[in-house]
C-alpha positions in Angstrom: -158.0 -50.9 -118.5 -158.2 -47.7 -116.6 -162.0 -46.8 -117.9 -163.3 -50.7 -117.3 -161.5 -50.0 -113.2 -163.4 -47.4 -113.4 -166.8 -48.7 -113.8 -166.3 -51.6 -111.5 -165.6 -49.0 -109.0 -168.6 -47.3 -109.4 -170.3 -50.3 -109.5 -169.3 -51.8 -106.6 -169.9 -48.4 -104.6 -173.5 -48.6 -105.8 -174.1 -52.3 -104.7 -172.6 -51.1 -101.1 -175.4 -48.3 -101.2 -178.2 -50.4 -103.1 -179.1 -53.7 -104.3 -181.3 -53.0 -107.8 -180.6 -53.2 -111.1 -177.8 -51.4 -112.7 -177.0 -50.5 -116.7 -173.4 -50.7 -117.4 -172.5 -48.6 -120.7 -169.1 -48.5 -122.3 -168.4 -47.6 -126.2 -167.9 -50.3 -128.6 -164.4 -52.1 -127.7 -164.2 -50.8 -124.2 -164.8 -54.5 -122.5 -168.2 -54.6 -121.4 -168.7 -58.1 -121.5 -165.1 -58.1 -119.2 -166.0 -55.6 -117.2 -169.5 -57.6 -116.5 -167.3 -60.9 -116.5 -165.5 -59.3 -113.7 -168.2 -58.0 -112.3 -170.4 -61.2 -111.8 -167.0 -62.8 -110.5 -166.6 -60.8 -107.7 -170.0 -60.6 -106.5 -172.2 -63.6 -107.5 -170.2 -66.7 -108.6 -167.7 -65.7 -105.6 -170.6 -66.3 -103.6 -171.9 -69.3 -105.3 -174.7 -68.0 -106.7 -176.1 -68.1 -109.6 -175.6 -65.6 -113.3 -178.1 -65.5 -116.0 -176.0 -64.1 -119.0 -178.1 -62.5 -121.8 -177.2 -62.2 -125.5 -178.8 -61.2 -128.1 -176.2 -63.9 -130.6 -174.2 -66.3 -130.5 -170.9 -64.6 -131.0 -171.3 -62.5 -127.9 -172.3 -65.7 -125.8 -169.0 -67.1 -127.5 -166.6 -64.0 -126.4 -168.5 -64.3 -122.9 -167.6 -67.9 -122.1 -163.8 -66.9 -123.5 -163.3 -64.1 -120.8 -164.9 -65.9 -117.9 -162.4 -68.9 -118.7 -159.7 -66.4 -118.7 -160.9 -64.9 -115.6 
């Protein structure tokens, strides 16, 4: 999707600049959890290291495990 390209972008220019924390925030339905999949992807688990992934339910851990297996 052309808004979660978007973020990544923006993203990944900020980690080129900084190293901190970062809040990503999309509306409901516009793929945070993929744009995060994606995300952690290209810069942790690319590199081997390691990805805490935080929910506050179950459901979301479920819908994060299904895009990182698609990914």
């Amino acid at each position: 999707e052309k808004h979660q390209k978007a973020a990544l972008e923006k993203i990944e220019k900020y980690f080129n600049t900084y190293q901190g924390e970062f809040i990503l925030s999309l509306p409901t339905g516009a793929g945070k959890t993929r744009t995060a999949a994606i995300l952690a992807i290209r810069k942790y688990l690319s590199e081997e290291k390691t990805v805490l992934w935080v929910t506050f339910n179950g459901d979301l851990l479920k819908q994060a495990i299904e895009e990182f297996k698609e990914l």
